[in-house]
C-alpha positions as CSV (number, residue, x, y, z in Angstrom):
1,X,26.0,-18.6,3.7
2,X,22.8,-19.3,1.8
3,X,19.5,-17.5,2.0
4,X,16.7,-19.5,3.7
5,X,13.7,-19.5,1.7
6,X,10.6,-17.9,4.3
7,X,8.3,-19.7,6.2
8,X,5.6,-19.0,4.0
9,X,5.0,-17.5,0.6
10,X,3.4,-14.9,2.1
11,X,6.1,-14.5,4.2
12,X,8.3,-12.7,1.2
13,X,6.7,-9.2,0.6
14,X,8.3,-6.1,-1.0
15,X,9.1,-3.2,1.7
16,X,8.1,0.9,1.1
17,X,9.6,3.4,3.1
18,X,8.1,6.4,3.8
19,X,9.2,9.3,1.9
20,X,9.8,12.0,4.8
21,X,13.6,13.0,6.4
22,X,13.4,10.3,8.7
23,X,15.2,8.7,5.7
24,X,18.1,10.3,5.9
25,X,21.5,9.4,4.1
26,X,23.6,9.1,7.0
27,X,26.2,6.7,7.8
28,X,26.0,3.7,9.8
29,X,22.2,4.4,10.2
30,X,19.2,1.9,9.7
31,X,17.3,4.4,8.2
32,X,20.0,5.2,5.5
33,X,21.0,1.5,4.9
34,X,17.4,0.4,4.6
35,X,16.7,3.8,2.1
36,X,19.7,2.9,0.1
37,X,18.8,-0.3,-0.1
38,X,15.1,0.1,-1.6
39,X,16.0,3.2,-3.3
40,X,18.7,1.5,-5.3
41,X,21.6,4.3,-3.6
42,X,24.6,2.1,-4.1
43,X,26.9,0.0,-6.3
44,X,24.2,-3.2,-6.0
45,X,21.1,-3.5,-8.0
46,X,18.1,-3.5,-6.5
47,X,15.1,-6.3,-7.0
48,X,12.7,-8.6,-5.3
49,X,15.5,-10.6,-3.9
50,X,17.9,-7.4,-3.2
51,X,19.1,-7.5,0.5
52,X,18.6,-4.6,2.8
53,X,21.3,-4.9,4.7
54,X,24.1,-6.2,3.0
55,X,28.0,-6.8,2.4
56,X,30.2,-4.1,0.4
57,X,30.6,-7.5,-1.8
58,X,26.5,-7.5,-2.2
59,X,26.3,-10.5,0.1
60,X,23.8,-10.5,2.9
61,X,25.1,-9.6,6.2
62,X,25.1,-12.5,8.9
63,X,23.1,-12.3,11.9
64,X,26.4,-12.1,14.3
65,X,28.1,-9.7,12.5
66,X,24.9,-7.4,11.6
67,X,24.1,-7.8,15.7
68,X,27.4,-7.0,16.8
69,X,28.3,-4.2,14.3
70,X,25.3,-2.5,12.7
71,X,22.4,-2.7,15.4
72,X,24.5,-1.7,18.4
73,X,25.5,1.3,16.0
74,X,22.0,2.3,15.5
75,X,20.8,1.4,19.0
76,X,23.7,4.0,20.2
77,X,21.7,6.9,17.9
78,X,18.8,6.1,20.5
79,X,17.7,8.6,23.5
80,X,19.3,6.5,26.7
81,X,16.1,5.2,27.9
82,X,15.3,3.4,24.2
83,X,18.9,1.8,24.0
84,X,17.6,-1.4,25.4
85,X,15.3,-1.8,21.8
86,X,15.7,-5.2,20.6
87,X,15.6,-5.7,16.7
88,X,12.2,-7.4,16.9
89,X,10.8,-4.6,18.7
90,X,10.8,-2.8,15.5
91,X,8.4,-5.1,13.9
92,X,5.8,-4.6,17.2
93,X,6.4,-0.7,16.9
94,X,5.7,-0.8,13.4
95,X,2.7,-3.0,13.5
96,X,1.3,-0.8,16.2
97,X,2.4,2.6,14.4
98,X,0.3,1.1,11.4
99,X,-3.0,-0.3,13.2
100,X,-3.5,3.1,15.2
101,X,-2.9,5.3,12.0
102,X,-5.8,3.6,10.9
103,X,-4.5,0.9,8.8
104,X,-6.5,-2.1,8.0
105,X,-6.0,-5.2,10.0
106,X,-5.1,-7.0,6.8
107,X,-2.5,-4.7,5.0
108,X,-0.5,-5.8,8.5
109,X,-0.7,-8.6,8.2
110,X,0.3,-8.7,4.6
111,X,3.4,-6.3,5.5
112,X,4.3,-8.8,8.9
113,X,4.0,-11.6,6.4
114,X,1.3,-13.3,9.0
115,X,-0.1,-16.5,7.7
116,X,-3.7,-15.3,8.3
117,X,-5.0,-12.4,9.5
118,X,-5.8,-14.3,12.9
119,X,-2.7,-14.2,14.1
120,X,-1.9,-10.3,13.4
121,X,-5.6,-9.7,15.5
122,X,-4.3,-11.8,18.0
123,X,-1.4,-9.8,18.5
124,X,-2.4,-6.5,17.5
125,X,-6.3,-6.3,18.3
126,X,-5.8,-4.7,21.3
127,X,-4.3,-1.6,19.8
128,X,-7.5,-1.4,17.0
129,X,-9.6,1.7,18.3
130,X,-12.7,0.5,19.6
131,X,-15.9,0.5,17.1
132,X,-18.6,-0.2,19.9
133,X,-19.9,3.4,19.4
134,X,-19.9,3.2,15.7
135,X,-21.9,0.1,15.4
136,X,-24.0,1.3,17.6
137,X,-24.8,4.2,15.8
138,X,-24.7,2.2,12.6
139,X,-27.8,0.0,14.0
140,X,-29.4,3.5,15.0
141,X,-29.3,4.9,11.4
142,X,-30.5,1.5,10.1
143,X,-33.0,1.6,12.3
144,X,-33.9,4.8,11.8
145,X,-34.2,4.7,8.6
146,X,-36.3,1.5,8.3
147,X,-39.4,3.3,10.1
């Protein structure tokens, strides 16, 4: 199996975690593969092109096996009612996680890998707080201050 180069440049982006115990070393979890992973935990070397899931060999782990064996492992770590969580859920949850934390628009898109930040508004806007109340009182102030 050979790695397919992304659909973009942009597409390729390093990954931070978040350093809290959510990240726990644990086995068989997402969280403590991906931490390994990026944290260099491990008998692989970590770099740009390091794999976050990977093969005891170093080798990246094929979609079939990593969807029969790894996510239904994680997906069992789940309350009941969240088992039915598809992989690319994640992506959504953290996109949405990000943007109502206060992130800017364009740092999501830049960690999604979006071509242009068009399409991360387009998917995403709706979750951006509303600024109608701040721009308005934005034009009061300049107003304001221009008497």
């Amino acid at each position: 199996m050979t790695a397919q180069p992304p659909l973009t440049l942009d597409a390729r982006a390093a990954v931070g975690t978040a350093d809290h115990s959510a990240l726990q070393y644990q086995p068989h979890s997402i969280a403590s593969l991906t931490a390994r992973a990026i944290n260099g935990a491990g008998p692989h070397p970590i770099g740009p092109d390091a794999m976050v899931f990977h093969t005891v060999t170093g080798k990246a782990v094929r979609h079939t096996a990593f969807m029969r064996s790894v996510w239904p492992t994680a997906r069992m770590a789940l309350p009941v009612e969240k088992r039915k969580l598809r992989f690319h859920d994640l992506r959504h949850t953290c996109a949405t996680l990000l943007i109502a934390a206060g992130a800017h628009a364009k740092l999501v898109q830049e960690r999604l890998g979006h071509a242009n930040i068009t399409t991360t508004l387009n998917l995403y806007g709706h979750v951006l707080p509303s600024t109608e109340a701040a721009l308005v009182d934005a034009l009061d102030d300049v107003y304001a201050s221009a008497r």
